[in-house]
C-alpha positions in Angstrom: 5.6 -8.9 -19.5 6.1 -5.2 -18.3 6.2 -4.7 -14.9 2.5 -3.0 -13.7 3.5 0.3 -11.7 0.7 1.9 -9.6 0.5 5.4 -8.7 0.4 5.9 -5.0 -3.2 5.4 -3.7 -4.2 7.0 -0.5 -7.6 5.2 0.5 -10.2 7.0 2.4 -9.4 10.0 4.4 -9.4 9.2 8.3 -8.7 9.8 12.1 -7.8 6.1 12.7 -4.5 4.5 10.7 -6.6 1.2 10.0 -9.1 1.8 7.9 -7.1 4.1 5.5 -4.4 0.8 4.2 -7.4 -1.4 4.4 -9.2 1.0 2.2 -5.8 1.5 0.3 -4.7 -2.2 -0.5 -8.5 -3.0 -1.4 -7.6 -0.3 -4.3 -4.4 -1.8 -4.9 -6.3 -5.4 -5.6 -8.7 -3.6 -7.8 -6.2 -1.5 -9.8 -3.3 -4.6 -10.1 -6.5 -6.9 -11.1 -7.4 -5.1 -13.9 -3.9 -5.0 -15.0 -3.8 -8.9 -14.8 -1.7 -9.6 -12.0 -2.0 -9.9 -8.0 -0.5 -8.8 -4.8 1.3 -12.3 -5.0 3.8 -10.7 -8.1 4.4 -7.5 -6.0 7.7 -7.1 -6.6 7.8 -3.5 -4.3 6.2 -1.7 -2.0 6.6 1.8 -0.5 4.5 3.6 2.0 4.6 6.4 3.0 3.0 7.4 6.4 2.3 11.1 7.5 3.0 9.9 11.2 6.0 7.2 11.6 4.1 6.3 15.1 1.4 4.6 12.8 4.3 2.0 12.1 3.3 -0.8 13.9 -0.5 -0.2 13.3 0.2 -0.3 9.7 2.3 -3.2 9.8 -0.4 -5.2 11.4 -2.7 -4.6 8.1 -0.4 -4.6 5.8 1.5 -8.0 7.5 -3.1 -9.4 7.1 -3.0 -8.5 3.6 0.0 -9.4 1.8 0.6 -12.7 0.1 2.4 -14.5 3.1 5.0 -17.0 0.5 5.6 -13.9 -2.0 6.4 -10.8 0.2 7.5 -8.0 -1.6 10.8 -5.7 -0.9 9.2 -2.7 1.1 10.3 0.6 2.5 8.3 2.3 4.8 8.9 6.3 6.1 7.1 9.2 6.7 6.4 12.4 5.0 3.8 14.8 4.0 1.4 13.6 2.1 -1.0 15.3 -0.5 -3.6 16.0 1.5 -3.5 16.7 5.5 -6.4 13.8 5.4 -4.4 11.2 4.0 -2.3 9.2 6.8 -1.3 6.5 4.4 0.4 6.5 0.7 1.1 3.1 -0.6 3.2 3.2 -4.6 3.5 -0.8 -5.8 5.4 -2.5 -8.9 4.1 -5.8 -9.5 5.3 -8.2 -12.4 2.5 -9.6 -14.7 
């Protein structure tokens, strides 16, 4: 099928980088469940981080959450971000 291509969700605003991608890849299930697919047929990720010192915090979510035997290509960097509130934008492409 068609590869399923989310639009970059941003989770809850916040002070502290956790909660934001846990927030954020909760989303991600939701939205790549009702496409029928999983974060196990990610195919790529990229976040986007408004602070590249939140690297290593966000690696330790995302590194919890994703599917351990299918990891996805990902590219990680920083920029600004919609909202001064967001810390975290993650886009996806998952196969189906």
């Amino acid at each position: 099928g068609k590869p399923v291509s989310l639009a970059g969700q941003v989770g809850e605003p916040g002070a502290d980088i956790a909660p934001p991608p846990k927030t954020t890849l909760a989303e991600i299930d939701a939205l790549l469940a009702q496409a029928g697919t999983d974060k196990s047929k990610i195919l790529m990720a990229t976040i986007w981080l408004a602070d590249i010192a939140d690297f290593e915090a966000m690696n330790a979510v995302w590194d919890a959450w994703v599917d351990k035997a299918n990891p996805p290509a990902r590219a990680t960097s920083e920029g600004k971000l919609a909202s001064p509130d967001y810390l975290v934008e993650i886009i996806v492409v998952a196969a189906v």
